[in-house]
Phi, psi and omega in degrees: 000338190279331163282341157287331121302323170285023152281307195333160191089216155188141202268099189264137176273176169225119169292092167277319180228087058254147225199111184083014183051038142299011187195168188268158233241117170233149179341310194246106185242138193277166169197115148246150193239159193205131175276154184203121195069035202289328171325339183271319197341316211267022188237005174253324187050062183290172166206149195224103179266161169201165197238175179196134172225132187290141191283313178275349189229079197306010203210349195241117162232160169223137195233083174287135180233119177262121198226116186302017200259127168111335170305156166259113172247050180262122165348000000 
């Protein structure tokens, strides 16, 4: 019962970067994400995909999956 209250809330991700066409578009593009209540994670065991699609060539996507069971969410 004590992990179900300490689940209780909600643990929100963020797309922090690339965020607004802030930046120039290279071969290798970086994607960071930023936890917020990250303290419940380690009783949600998120995971998070997202798909990217090459704009000129309509058919080459790439759909990476991340799965945090196992991070150190420690302060």
């Amino acid at each position: 019962m004590g992990t179900i209250i300490n689940a209780s809330g909600v643990l929100v991700a963020d797309l922090t970067f690339p965020h607004n066409e802030t930046y120039a578009p290279t071969k290798k593009l970086p994607v960071v994400f930023a936890f917020q209540s990250f303290e419940r994670s380690r009783y949600l065991n998120p995971k998070i995909t997202y798909t990217m699609w090459d704009l000129d060539e309509k058919n080459e996507s790439l759909t990476p999956y991340h799965d945090f069971h196992g991070s150190n969410w420690a302060n």
